[in-house]
C-alpha positions in Angstrom: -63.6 38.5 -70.7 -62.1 34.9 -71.2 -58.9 33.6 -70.0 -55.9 33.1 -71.9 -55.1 29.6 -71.0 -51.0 28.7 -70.6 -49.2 27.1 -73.9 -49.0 23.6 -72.5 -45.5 22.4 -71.9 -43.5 21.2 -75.0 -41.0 18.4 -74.6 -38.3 20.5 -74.8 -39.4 22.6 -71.5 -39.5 18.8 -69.6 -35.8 17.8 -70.8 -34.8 21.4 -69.5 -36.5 21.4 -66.0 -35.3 18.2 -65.7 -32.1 18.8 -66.8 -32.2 21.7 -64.4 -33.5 19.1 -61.2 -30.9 16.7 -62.0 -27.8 19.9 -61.9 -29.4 20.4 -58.4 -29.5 17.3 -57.5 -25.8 16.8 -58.4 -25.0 19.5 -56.8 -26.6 18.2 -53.6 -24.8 15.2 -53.9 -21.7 17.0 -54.1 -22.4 18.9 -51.0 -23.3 16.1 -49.3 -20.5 14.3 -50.2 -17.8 17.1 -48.7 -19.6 17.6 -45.8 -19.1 13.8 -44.9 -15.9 14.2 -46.2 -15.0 17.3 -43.7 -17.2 15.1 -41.3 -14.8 12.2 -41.4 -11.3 14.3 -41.4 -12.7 16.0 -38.3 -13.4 13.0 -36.9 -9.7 11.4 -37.5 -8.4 15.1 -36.5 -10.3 14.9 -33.3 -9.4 11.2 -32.7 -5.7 12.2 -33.6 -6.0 14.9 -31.3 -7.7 12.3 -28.5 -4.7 10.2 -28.8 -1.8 12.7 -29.0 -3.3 14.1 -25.9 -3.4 10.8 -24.1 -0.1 10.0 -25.2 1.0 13.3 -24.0 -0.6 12.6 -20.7 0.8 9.4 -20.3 4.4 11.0 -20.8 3.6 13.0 -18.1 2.8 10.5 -15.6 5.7 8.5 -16.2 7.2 12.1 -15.5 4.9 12.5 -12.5 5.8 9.1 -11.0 9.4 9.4 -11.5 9.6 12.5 -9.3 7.5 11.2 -6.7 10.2 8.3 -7.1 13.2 10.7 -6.0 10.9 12.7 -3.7 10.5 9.2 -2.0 14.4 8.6 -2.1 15.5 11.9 -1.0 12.7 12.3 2.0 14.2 8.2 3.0 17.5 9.4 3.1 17.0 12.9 5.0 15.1 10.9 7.6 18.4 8.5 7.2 20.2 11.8 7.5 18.8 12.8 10.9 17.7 9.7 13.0 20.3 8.3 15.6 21.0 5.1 16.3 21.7 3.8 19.3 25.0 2.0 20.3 23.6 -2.1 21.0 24.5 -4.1 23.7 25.8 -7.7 23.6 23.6 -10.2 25.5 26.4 -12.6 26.0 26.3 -15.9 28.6 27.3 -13.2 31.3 24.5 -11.0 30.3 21.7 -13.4 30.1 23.2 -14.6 33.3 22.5 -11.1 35.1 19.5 -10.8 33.3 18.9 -14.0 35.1 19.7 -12.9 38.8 17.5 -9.6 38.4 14.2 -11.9 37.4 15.2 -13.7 40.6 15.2 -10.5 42.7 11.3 -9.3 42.4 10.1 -6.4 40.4 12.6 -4.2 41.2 15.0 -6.4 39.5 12.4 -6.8 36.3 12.1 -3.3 36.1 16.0 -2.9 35.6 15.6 -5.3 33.3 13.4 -3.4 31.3 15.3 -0.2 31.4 18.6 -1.6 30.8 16.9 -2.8 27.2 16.5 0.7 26.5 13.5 0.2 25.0 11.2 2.3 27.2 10.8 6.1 25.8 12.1 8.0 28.0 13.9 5.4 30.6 12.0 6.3 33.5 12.6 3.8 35.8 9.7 4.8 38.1 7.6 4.6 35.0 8.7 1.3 34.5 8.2 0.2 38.2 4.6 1.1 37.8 4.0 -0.6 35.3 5.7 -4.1 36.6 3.3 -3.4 40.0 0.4 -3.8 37.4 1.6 -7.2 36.3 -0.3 -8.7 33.9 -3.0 -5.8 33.5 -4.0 -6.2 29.7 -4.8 -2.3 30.1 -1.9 -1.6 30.5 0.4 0.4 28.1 3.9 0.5 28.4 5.8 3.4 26.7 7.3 1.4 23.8 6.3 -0.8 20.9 4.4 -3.4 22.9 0.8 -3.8 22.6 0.1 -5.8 25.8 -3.4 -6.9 25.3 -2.8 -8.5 22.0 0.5 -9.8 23.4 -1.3 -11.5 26.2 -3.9 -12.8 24.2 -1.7 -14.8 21.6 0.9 -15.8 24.0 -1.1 -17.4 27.0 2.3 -18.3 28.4 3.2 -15.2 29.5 0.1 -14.3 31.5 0.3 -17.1 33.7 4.5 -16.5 33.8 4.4 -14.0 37.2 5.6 -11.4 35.3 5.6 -8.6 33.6 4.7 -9.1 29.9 7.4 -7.1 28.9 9.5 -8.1 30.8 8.8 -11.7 29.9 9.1 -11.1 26.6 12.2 -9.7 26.8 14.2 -12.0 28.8 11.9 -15.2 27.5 9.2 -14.7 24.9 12.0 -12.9 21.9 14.3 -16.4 21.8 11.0 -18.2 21.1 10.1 -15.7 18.4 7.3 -14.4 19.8 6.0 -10.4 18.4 5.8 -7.7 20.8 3.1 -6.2 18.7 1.3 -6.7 15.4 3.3 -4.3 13.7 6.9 -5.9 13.9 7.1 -9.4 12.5 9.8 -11.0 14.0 10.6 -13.9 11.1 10.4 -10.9 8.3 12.6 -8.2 10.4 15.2 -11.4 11.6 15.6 -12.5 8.3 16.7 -8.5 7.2 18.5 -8.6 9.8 19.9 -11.6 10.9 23.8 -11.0 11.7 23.4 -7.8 13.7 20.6 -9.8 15.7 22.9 -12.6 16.1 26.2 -11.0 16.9 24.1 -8.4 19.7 21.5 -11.4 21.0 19.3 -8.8 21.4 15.6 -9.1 20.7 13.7 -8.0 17.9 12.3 -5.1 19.9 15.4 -3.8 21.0 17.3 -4.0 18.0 14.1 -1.8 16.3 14.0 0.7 18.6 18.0 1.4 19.3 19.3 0.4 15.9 16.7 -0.7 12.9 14.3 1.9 12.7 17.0 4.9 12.9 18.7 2.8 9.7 15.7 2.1 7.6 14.7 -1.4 8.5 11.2 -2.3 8.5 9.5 -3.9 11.1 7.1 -5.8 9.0 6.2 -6.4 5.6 3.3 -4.4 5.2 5.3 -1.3 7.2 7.7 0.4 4.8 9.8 3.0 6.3 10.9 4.8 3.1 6.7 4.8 2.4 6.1 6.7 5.3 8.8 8.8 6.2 8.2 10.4 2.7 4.4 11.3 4.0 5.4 12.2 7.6 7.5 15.5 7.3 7.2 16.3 11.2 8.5 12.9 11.9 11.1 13.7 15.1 14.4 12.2 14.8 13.9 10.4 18.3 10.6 9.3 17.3 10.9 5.8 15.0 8.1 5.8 12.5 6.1 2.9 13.5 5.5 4.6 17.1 4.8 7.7 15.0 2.3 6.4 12.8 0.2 4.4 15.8 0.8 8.1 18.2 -0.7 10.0 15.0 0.0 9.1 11.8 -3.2 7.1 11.5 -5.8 9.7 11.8 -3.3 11.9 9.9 -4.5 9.5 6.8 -0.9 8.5 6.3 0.1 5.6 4.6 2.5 2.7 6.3 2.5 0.9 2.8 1.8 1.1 -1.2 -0.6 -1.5 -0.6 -2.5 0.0 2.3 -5.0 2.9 1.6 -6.0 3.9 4.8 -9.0 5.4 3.8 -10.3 3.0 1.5 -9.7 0.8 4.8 -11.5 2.6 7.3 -14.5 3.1 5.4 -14.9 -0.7 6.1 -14.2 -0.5 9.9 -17.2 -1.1 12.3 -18.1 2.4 14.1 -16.8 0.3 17.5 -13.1 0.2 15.8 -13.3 4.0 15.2 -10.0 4.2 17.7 -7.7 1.2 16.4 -5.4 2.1 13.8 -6.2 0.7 10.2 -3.4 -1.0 9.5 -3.5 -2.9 13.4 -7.4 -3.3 12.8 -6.4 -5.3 9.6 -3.3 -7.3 10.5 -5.5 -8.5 14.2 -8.9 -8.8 12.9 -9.7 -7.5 9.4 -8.2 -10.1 7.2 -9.8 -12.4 8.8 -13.8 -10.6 8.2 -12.7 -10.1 4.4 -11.8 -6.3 4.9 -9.5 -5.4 2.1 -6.2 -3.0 2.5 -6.4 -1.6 -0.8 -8.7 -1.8 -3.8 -6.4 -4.0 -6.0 -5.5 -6.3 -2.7 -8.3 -8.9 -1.7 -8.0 -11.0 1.1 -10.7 -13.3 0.9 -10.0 -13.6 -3.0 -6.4 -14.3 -2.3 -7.4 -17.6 0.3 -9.9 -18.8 -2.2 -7.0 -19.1 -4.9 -4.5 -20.3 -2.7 -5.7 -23.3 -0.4 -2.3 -23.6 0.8 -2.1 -20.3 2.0 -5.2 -20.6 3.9 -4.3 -23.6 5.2 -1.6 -22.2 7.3 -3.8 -19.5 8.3 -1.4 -16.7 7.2 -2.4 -13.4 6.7 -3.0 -13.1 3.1 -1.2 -9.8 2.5 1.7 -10.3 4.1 2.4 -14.0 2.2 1.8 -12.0 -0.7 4.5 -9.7 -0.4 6.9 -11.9 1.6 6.7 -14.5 -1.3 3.1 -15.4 -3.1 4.4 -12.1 -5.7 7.7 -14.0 -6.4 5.6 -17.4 -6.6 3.5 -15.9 -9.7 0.3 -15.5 -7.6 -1.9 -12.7 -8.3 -3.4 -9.8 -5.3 -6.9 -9.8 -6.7 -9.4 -10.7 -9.9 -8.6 -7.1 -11.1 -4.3 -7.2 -11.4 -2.7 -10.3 -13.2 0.5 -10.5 -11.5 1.6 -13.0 -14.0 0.6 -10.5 -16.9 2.2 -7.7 -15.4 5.6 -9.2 -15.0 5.6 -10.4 -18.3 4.6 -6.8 -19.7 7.2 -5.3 -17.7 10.1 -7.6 -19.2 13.7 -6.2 -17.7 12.3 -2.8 -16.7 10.7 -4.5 -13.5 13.6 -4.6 -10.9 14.2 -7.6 -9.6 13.0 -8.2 -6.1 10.4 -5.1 -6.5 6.6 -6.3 -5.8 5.0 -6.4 -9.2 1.9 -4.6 -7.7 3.6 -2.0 -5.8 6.0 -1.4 -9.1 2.5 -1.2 -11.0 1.4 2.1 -8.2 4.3 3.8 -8.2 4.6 4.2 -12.2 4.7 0.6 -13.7 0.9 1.3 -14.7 2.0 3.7 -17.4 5.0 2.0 -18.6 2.6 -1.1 -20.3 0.1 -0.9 -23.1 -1.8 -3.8 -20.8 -1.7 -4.0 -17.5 -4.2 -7.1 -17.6 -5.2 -8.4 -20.5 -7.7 -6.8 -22.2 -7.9 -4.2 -20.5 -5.9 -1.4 -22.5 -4.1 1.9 -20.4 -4.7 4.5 -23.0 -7.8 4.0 -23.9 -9.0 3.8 -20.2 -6.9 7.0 -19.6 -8.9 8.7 -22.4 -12.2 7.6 -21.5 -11.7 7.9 -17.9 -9.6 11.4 -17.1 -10.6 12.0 -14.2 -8.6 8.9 -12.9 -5.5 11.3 -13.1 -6.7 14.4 -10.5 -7.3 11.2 -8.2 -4.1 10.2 -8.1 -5.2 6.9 -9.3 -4.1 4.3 -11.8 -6.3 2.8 -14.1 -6.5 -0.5 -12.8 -7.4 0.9 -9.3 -9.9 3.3 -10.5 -11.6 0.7 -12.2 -11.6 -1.7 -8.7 -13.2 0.4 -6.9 -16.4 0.8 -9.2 -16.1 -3.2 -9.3 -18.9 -4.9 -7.4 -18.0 -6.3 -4.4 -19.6 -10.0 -2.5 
C-alpha cells in the first residue's frame, strides 16, 4: 500500500515557525538579560556588603586600639600606684670626698662604697665583698643592673683601674658618662632627667634603681616602662622592670618596646645566643649583623639611607626614635614616615613616634598609610591580618622578601 507523502510546507507555515523561533529567541534574550541583571546587583550587593563589613571592622579596631590605649594607661599608673621610690642621697664635695677615703682604704672601703649606693638588691654587704675579692672577673655578676663583661669590654679603663668595675663606675666611670649596661643609656635617661641627676650627683644607675624606675622613667629609648609594665602583671613592686624583664620577662615573650617583637627577633638569633635576651642580643651585637627588631624597623636599610647616621656608628634604632622620626626619616622601605605624618594631620600628638602611633591604632585612622597602598582594601583582602593582632603594613613586611 503506498505512502501518503506530507503536504509540503506553505509559506505561511515558515513565517509562523519562524515567528514562533524568533518569540523564543526573545524570550531568551530577556532571560538572559535579568539574569545578568540579578548578576550584577548581587555583585554590587555583595561588594556593598564587602565594604560595610570592612568599614565595620575598621570601626572596631579603632575601638580595639583605644582600649588597649587605657588598658596601657591604667596598668602604667597601677604599677605607678605600687612601686616605691627610694629617698636619694646628695653626693656633695663632702660626699665625693668620703667616697674618696673609702677607695683609699682597700676593698673593704669599695665594698661600702658599693652598698652605700644602694644599688645592690638586697644590700648584703658580704655579697658585695665577694664580689670586690673577684676584681675584675668578667664572670662575674653583681646583683644589680650592671652587666660586667660588656662593661669591661667597652670601657678598657676600668679593667686596668685596680678595682672593682662597679665600683669604678660608680665613683669614676658615671661622671664620664659611661653605661653600666646596654639597657640604660645614660645621654637619653640624663636628658629626662637632668635636674634630679644634677641636684642628687648621683649616677645614672643609682638614680634608676632608687628613684626613676619606681616613677616611670625609662632607661633607654628602646625600653619603655608603660610598654611593659602593661604585659608584666606579676611585676613585684621591689622589682624595677628592666631587672624584671632580663630575670624573666624575655623568655616570657614580653615586649620592652612597640618596636621590638621579641619573637620576630629571636627567630633570627644564632642557636649559640639562645641564652642572651633579644633586646641585649640586638642593642650589643644584632644591629650591627642586620638583625631587625621588628618587621617594619630595618637596620641595615636605615644606615644605607642615612650615611650620616652610619657614620657615627650609632645604633640605628635608637637614632630613630631619639630623633631620625622627628627629622622626617623613615624605619624601613615598607612605612613612609613622611607619608604617615602627613596622613595623620593634627590627630598625631606631638612628640609621639609616627611608627609607634601607626601600631598602637594610627594604622586604622588613614585611608594610606603609604602610598598606594590602601587600609581597607588590604583589610578586606587580607582578614586574617586582624586575629594576628597585626596591622596591615606589618602583615604585609613580613611576607616581603628579605637580602
Amino acid at each position: 500500500m503506498a505512502k501518503t507523502r506530507p503536504a509540503p510546507y506553505t509559506a505561511h507555515d515558515v513565517a509562523r515557525k519562524a515567528a514562533a523561533v524568533a518569540q523564543k529567541v526573545s524570550g531568551l534574550r530577556a532571560d538572559i538579560g535579568l539574569a545578568q541583571e540579578l548578576a550584577h546587583q548581587a555583585q554590587v550587593r555583595e561588594a556593598l556588603t564587602r565594604t560595610e563589613l570592612t568599614l565595620a571592622l575598621n570601626a572596631a579596631l579603632k575601638g580595639r586600639a583605644a582600649a588597649q590605649a587605657e588598658a596601657r594607661k591604667l596598668a602604667a599608673q597601677a604599677y605607678l600606684d605600687r612601686a616605691k621610690p627610694r629617698p636619694l642621697r646628695t653626693r656633695d664635695k663632702l660626699r665625693r670626698a668620703a667616697d674618696r677615703l673609702l677607695l683609699a682604704s682597700g676593698r673593704t672601703g669599695q665594698a661600702r662604697l658599693i652598698a652605700d649606693a644602694g644599688v645592690w638588691r638586697g644590700d648584703d654587704l658580704a655579697a658585695i665583698s665577694a664580689y670586690v675579692r673577684r676584681g675584675a672577673d668578667p664572670t662575674a655578676a653583681p646583683a644589680t643592673l650592671f652587666d660586667q663583661a660588656w662593661h669591661l669590654q667597652t670601657y678598657p679603663e676600668a679593667d686596668v683601674s685596680g678595682l672593682a668595675p662597679l665600683t669604678h663606675y660608680l665613683a669614676r666611670g658615671a661622671a664620664l658618662g659611661h653605661s653600666p649596661h646596654p639597657l640604660i643609656h645614660p645621654d637619653y635617661y640624663a636628658a629626662h632627667n637632668a635636674s634630679a641627676l644634677q641636684a642628687s650627683q648621683v649616677s645614672v644607675l643609682e638614680h634608676f634603681i632608687r628613684d626613676g624606675a619606681a616613677r616611670g622613667r625609662n632607661p633607654h629609648p628602646l625600653f619603655d616602662i608603660a610598654h611593659y609594665v602593661a604585659r608584666a602583671p606579676d611585676l613585684l613592686a621591689d622589682e624595677d622592670p628592666v631587672s624584671h624583664y632580663l630575670r624573666a620577662g624575655w623568655r616570657e615573650g614580653l615586649s620592652p618596646h612597640p618596636l621590638f617583637d621579641g619573637a620576630w627577633y629571636r627567630r633570627q638569633m644564632p642557636p649559640e645566643a639562645a641564652e642572651v635576651p633579644p633586646l641585649v642580643h640586638y642593642l650589643t651585637v644584632g644591629w650591627r649583623e642586620g638583625l631587625t627588631p621588628h618587621p617594619l624597623f630595618d637596620p641595615a636599610w636605615y644606615l644605607e639611607q642615612n650615611p650620616d647616621v652610619a657614620e657615627l656608628g650609632t645604633e640605628p634604632m635608637t637614632h630613630f626614635l631619639i630623633g631620625g622620626a622627628a627629622e622626617g626619616r623613615s624605619p624601613s622601605p615598607w612605612f613612609n614616615a613622611p607619608h604617615y605624618v602627613s596622613a595623620r594631620g593634627e590627630a598625631l600628638d606631638p612628640g609621639v613616634n609616627p611608627l609607634v602611633d601607626y601600631l598602637q591604632g594610627g594604622a586604622w585612622a588613614v585611608a594610606e598609610a603609604r602610598p598606594g597602598f590602601p587600609t581597607a582594601a588590604y583589610l578586606a583582602a587580607t582578614p586574617e591580618l586582624v586575629e594576628q593582632g597585626m596591622t596591615p603594613l606589618e602583615h604585609w613586611a613580613r611576607k616581603a622578601p628579605r637580602a
